[in-house]
mmCIF file as gemmi writes it, N, C-alpha and C atoms, coordinates in Angstrom:
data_model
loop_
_atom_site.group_PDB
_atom_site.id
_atom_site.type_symbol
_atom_site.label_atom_id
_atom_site.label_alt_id
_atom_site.label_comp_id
_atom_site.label_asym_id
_atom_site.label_entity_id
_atom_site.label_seq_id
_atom_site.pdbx_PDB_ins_code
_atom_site.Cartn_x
_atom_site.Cartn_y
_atom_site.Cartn_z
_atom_site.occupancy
_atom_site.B_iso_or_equiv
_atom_site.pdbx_formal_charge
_atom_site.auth_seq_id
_atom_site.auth_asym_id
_atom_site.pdbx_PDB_model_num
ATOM 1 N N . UNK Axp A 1 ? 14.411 16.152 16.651 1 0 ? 1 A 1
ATOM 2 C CA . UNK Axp A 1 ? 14.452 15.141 15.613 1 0 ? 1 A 1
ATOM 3 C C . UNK Axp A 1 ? 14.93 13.79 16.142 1 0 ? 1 A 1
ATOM 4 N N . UNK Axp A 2 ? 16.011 13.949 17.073 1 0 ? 2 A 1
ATOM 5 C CA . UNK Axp A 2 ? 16.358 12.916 17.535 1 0 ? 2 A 1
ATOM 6 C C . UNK Axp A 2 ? 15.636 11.841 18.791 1 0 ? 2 A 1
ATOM 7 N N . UNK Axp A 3 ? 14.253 12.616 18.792 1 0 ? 3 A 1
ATOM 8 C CA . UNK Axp A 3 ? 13.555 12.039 19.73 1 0 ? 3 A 1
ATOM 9 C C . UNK Axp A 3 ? 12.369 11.314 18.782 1 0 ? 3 A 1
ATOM 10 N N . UNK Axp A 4 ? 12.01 11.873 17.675 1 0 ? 4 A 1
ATOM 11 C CA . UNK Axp A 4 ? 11.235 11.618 16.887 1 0 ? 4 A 1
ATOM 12 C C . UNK Axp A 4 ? 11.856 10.141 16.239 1 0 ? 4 A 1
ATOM 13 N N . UNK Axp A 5 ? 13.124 9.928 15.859 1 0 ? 5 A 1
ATOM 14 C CA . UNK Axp A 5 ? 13.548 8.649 15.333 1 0 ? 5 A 1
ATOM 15 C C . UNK Axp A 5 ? 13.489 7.594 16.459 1 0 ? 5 A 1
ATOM 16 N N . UNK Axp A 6 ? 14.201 8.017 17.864 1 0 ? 6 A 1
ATOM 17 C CA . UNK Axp A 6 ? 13.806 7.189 18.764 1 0 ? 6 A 1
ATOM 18 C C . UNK Axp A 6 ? 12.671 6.369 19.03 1 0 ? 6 A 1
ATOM 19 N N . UNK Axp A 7 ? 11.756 7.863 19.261 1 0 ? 7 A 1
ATOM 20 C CA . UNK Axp A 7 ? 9.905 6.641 19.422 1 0 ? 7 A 1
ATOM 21 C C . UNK Axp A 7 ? 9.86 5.942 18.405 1 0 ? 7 A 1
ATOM 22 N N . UNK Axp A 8 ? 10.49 6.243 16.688 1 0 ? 8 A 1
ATOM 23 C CA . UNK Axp A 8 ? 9.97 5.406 15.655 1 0 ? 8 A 1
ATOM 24 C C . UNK Axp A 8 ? 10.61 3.969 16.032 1 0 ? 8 A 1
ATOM 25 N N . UNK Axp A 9 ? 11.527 3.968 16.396 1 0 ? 9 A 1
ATOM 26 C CA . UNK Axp A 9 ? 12.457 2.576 16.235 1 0 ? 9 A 1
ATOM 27 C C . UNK Axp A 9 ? 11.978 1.992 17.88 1 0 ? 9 A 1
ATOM 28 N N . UNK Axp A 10 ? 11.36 2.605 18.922 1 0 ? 10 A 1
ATOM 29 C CA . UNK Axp A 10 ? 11.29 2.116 20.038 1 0 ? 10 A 1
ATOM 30 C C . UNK Axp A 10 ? 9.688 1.208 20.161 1 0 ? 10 A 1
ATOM 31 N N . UNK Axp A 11 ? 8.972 2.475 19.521 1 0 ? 11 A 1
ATOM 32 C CA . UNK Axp A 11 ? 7.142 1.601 19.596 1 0 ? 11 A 1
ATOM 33 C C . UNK Axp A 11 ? 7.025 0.187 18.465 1 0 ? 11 A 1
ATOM 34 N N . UNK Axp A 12 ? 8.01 0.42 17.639 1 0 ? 12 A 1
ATOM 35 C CA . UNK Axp A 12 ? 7.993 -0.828 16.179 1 0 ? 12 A 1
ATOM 36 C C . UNK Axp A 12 ? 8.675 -1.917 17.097 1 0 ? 12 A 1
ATOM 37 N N . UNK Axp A 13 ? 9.625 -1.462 18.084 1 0 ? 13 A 1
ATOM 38 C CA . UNK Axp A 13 ? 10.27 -3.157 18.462 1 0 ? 13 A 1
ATOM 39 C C . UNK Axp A 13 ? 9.077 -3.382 19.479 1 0 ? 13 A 1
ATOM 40 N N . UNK Axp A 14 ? 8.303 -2.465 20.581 1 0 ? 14 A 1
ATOM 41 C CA . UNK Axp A 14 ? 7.791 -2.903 21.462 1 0 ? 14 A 1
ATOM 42 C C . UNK Axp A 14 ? 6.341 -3.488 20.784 1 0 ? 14 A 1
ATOM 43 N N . UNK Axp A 15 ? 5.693 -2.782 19.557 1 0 ? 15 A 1
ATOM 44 C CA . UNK Axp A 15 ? 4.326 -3.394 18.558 1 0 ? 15 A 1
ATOM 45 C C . UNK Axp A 15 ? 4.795 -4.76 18.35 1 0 ? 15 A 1
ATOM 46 N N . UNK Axp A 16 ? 6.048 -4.738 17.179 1 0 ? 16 A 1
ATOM 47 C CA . UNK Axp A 16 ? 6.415 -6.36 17.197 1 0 ? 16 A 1
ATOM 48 C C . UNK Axp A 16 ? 6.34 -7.472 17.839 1 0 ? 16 A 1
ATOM 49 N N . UNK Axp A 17 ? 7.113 -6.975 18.897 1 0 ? 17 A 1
ATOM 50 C CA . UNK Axp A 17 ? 7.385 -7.855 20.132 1 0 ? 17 A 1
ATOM 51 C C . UNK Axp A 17 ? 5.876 -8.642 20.567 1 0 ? 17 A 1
ATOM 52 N N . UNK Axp A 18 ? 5.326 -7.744 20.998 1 0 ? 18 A 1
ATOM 53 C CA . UNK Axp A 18 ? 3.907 -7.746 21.608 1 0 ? 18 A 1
ATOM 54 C C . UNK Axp A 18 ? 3.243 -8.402 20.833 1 0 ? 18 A 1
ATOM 55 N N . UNK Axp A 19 ? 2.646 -7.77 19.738 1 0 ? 19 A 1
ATOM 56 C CA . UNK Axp A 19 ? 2.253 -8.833 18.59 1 0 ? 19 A 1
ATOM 57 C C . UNK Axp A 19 ? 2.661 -9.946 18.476 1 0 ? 19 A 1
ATOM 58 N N . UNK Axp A 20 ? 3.816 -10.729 18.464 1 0 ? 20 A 1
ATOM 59 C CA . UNK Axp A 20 ? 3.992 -11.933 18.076 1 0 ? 20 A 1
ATOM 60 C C . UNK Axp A 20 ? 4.122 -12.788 19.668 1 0 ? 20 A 1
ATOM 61 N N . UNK Axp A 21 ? 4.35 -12.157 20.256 1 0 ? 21 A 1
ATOM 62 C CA . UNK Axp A 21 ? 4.294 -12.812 21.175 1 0 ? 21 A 1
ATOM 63 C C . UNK Axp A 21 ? 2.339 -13.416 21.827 1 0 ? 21 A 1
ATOM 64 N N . UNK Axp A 22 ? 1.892 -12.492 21.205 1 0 ? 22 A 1
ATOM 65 C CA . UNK Axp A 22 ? 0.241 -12.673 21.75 1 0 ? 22 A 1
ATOM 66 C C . UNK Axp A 22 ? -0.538 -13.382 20.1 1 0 ? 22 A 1
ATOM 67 N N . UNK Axp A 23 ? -0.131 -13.503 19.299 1 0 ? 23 A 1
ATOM 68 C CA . UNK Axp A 23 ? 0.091 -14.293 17.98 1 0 ? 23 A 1
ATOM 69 C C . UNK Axp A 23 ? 0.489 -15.601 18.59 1 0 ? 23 A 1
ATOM 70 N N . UNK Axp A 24 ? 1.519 -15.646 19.264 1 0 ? 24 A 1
ATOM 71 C CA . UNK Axp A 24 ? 1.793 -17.024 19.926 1 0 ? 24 A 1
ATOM 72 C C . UNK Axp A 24 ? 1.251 -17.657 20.644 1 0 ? 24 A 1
ATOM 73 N N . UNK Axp A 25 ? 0.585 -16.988 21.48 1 0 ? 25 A 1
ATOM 74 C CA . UNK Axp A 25 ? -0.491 -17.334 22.901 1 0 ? 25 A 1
ATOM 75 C C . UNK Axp A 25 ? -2.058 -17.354 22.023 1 0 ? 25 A 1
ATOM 76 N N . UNK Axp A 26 ? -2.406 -16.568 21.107 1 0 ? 26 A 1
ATOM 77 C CA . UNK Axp A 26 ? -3.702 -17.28 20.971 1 0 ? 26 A 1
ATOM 78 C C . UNK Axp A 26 ? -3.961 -18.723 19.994 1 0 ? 26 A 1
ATOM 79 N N . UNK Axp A 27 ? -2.495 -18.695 18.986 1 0 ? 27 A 1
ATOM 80 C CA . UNK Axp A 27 ? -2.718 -19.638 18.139 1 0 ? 27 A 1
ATOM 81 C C . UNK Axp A 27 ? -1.561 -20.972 19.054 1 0 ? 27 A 1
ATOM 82 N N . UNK Axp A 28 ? -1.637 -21.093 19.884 1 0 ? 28 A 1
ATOM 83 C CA . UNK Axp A 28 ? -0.386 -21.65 20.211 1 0 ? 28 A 1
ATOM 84 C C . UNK Axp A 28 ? 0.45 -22.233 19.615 1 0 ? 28 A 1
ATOM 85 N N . UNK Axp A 29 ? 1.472 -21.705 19.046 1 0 ? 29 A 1
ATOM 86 C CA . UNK Axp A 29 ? 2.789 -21.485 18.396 1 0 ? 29 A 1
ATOM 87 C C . UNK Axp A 29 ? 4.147 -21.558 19.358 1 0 ? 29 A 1
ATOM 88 N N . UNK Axp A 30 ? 4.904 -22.48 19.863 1 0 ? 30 A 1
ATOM 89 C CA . UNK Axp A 30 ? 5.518 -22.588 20.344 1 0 ? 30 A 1
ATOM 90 C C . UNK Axp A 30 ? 6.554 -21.53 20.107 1 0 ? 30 A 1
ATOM 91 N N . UNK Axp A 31 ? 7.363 -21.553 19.057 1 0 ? 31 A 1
ATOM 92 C CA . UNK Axp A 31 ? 8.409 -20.284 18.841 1 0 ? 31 A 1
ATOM 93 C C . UNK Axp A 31 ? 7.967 -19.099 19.274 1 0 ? 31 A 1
ATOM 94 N N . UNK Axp A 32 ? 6.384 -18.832 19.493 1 0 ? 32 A 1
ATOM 95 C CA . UNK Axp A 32 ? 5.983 -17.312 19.718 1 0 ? 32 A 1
ATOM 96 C C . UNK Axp A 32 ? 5.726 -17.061 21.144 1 0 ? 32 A 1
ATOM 97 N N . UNK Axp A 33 ? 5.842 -17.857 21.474 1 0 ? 33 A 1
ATOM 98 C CA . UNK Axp A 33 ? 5.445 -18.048 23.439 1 0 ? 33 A 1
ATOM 99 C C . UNK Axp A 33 ? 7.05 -17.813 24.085 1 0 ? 33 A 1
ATOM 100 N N . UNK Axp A 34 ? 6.261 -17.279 25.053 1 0 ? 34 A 1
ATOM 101 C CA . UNK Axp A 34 ? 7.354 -16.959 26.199 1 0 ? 34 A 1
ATOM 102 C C . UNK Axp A 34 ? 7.212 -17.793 27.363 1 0 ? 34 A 1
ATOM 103 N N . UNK Axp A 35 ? 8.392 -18.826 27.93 1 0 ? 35 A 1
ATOM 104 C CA . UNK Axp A 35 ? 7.714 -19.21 28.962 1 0 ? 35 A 1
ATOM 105 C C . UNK Axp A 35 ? 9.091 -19.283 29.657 1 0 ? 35 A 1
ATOM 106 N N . UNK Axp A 36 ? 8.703 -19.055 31.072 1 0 ? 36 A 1
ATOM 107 C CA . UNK Axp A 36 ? 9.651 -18.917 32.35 1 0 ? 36 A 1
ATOM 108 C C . UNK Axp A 36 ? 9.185 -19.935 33.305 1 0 ? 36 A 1
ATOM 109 N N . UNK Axp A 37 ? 10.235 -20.673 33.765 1 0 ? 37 A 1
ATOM 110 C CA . UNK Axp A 37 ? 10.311 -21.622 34.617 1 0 ? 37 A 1
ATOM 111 C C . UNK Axp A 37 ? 11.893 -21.352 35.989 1 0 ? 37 A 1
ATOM 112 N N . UNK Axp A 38 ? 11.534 -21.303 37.328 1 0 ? 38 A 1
ATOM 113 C CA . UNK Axp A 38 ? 11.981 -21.52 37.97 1 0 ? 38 A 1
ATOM 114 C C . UNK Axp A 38 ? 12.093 -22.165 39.331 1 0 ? 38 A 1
ATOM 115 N N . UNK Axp A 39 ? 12.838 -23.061 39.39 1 0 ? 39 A 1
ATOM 116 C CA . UNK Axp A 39 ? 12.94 -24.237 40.224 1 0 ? 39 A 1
ATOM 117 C C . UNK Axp A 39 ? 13.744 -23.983 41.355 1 0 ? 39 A 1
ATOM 118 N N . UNK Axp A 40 ? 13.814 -23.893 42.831 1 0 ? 40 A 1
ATOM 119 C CA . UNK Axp A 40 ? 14.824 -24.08 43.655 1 0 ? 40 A 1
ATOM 120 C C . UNK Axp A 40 ? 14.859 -25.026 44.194 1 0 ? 40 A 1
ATOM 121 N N . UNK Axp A 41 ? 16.152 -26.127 44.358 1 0 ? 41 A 1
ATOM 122 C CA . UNK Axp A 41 ? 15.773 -27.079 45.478 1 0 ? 41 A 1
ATOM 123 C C . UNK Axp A 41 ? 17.131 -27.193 45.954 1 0 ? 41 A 1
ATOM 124 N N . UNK Axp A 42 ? 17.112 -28.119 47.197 1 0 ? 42 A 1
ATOM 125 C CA . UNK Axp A 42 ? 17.647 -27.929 48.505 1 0 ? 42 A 1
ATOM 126 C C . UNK Axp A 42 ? 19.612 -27.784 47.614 1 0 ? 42 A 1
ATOM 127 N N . UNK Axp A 43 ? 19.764 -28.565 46.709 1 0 ? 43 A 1
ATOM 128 C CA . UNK Axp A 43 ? 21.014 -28.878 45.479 1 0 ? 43 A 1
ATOM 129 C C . UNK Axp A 43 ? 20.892 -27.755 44.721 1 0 ? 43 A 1
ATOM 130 N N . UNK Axp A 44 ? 20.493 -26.567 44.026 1 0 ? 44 A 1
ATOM 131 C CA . UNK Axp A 44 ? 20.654 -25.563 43.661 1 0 ? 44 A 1
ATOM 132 C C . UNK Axp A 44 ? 19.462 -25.385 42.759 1 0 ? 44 A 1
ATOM 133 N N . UNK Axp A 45 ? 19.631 -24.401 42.155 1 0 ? 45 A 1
ATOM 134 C CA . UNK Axp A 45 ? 18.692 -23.613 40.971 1 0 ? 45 A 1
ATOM 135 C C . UNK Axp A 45 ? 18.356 -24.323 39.793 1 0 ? 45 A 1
ATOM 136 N N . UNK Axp A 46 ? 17.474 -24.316 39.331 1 0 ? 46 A 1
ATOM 137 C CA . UNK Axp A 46 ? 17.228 -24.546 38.018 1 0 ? 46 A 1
ATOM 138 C C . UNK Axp A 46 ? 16.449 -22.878 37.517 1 0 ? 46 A 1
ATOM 139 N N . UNK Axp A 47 ? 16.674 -22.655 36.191 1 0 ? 47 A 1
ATOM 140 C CA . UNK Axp A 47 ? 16.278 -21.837 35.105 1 0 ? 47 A 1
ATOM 141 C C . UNK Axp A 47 ? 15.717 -21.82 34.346 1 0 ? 47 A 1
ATOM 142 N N . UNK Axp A 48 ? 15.05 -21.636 33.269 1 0 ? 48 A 1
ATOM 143 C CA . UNK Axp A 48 ? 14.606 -22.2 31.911 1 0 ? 48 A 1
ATOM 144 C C . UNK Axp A 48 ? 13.892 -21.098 31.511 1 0 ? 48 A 1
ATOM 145 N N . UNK Axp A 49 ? 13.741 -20.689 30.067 1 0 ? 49 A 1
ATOM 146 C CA . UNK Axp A 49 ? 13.492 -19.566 29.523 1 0 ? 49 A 1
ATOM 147 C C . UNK Axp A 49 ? 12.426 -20.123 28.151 1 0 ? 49 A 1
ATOM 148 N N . UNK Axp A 50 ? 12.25 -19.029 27.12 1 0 ? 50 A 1
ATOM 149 C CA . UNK Axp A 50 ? 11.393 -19.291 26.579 1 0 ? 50 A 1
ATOM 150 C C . UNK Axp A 50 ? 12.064 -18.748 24.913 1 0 ? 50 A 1
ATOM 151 N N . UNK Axp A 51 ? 10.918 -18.842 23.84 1 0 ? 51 A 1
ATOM 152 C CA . UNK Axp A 51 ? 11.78 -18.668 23.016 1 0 ? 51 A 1
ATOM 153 C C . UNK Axp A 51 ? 11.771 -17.064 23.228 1 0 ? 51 A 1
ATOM 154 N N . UNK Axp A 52 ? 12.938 -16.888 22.327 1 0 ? 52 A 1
ATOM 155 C CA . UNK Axp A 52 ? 13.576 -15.01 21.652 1 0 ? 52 A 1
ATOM 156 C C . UNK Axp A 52 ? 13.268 -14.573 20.544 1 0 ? 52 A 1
ATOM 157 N N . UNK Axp A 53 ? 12.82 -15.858 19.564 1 0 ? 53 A 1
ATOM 158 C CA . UNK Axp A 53 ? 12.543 -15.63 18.877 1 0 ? 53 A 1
ATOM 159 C C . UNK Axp A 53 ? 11.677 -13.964 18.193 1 0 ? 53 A 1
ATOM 160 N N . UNK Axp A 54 ? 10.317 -13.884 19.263 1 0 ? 54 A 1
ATOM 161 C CA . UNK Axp A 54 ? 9.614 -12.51 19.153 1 0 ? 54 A 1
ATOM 162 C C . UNK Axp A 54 ? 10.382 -11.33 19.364 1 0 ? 54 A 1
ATOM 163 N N . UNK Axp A 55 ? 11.937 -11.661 20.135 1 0 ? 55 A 1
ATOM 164 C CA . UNK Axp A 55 ? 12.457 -10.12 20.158 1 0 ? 55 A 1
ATOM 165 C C . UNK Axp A 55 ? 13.535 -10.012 18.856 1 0 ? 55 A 1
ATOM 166 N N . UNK Axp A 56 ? 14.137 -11.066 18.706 1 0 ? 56 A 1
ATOM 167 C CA . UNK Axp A 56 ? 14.829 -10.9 17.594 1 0 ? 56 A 1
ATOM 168 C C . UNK Axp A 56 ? 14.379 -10.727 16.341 1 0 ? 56 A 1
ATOM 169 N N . UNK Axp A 57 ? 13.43 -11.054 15.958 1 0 ? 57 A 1
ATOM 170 C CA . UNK Axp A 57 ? 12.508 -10.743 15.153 1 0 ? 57 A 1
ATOM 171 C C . UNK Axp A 57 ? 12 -9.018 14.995 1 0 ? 57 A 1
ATOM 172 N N . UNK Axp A 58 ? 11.845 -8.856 16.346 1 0 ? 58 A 1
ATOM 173 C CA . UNK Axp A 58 ? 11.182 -7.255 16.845 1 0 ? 58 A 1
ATOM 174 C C . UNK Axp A 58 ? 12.827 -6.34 16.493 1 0 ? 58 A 1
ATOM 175 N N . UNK Axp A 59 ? 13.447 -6.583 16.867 1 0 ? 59 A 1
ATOM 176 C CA . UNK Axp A 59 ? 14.776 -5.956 16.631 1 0 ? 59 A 1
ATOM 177 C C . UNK Axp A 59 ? 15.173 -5.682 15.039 1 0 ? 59 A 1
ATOM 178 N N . UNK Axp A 60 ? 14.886 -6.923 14.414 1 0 ? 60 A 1
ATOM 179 C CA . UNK Axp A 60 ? 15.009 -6.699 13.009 1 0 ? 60 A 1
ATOM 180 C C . UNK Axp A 60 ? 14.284 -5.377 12.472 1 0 ? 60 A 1
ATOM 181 N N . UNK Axp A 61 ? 12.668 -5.762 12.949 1 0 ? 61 A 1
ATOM 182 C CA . UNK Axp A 61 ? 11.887 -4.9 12.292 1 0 ? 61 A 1
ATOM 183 C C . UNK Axp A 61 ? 12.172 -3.042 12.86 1 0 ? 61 A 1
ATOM 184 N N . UNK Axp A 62 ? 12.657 -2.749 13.815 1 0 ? 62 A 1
ATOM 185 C CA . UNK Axp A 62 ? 13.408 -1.623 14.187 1 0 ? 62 A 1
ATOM 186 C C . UNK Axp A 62 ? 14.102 -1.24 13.737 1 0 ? 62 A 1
ATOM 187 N N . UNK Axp A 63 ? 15.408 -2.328 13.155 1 0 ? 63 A 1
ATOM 188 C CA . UNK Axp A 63 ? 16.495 -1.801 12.541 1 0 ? 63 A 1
ATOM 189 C C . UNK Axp A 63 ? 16.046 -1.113 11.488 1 0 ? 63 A 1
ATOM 190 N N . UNK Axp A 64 ? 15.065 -2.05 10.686 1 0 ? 64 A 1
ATOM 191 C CA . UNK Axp A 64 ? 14.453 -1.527 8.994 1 0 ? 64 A 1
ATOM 192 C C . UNK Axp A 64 ? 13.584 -0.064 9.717 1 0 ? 64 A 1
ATOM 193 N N . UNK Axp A 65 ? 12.765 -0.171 10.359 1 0 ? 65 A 1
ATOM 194 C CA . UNK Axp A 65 ? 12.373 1.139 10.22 1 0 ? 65 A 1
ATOM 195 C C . UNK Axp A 65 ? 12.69 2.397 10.714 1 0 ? 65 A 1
ATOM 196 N N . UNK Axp A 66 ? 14.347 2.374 11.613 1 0 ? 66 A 1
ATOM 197 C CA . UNK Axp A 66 ? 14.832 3.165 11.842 1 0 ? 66 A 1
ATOM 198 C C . UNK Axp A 66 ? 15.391 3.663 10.193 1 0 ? 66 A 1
ATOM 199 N N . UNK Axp A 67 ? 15.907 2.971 9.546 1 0 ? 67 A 1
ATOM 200 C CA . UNK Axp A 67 ? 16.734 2.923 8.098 1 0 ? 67 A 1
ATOM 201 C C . UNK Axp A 67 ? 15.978 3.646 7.382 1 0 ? 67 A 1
ATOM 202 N N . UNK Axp A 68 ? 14.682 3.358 7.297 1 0 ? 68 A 1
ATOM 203 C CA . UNK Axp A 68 ? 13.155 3.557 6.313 1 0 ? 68 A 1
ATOM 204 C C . UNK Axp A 68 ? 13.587 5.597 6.931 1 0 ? 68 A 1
ATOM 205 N N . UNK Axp A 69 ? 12.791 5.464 8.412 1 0 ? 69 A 1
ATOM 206 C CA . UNK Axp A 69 ? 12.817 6.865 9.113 1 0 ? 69 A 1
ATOM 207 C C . UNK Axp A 69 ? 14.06 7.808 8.541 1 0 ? 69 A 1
ATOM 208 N N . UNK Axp A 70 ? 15.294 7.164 8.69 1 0 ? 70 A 1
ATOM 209 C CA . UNK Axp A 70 ? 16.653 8.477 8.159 1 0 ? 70 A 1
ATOM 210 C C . UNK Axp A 70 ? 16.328 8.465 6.774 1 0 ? 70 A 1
ATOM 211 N N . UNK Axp A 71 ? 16.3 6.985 5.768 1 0 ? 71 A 1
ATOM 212 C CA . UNK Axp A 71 ? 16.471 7.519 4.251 1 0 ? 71 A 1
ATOM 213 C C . UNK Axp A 71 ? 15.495 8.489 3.989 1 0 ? 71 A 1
ATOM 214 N N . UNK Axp A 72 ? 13.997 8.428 4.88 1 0 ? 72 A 1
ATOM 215 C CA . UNK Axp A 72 ? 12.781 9.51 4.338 1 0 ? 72 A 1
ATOM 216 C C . UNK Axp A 72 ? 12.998 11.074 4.699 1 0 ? 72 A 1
ATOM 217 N N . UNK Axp A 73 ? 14.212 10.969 6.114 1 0 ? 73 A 1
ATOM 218 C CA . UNK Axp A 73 ? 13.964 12.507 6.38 1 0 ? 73 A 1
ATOM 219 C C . UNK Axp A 73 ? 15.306 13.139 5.667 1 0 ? 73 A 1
ATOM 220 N N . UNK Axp A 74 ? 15.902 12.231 4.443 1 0 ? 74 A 1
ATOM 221 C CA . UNK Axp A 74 ? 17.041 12.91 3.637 1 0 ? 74 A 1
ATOM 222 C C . UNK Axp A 74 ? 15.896 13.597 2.493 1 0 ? 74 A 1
């Protein structure tokens, strides 16, 4: 059982995720894009990331359907 709630709450964040993130890339939607940038020069590193938006979002929708998954198997 406890493997069965897992995949539920694991494939909904990785569908989400995926989805909005490729929602972002065909309509170009800045909040839905992921973008990585890295710079080295001779003075140090630069970084830069992209939005989170698609995982925090994806996380939400996990939480609810882990919740959905226990209230249904009471």
């Amino acid at each position: 059982m406890k493997l069965k709630g897992f995949l539920i709450v694991f494939v909904s964040f990785v569908l989400t995720t995926s989805l909005l993130y490729i929602v972002g890339y065909m309509f170009t939607i800045p909040p839905l894009m992921f973008h990585h940038q890295y710079t080295n020069t001779s003075n140090g590193f630069f970084i830069s990331t992209g939005s989170l938006l698609p995982i925090i979002i994806g996380l939400v929708i996990s939480f609810a359907a882990e919740k959905i998954y226990l209230y249904k198997q009471r």
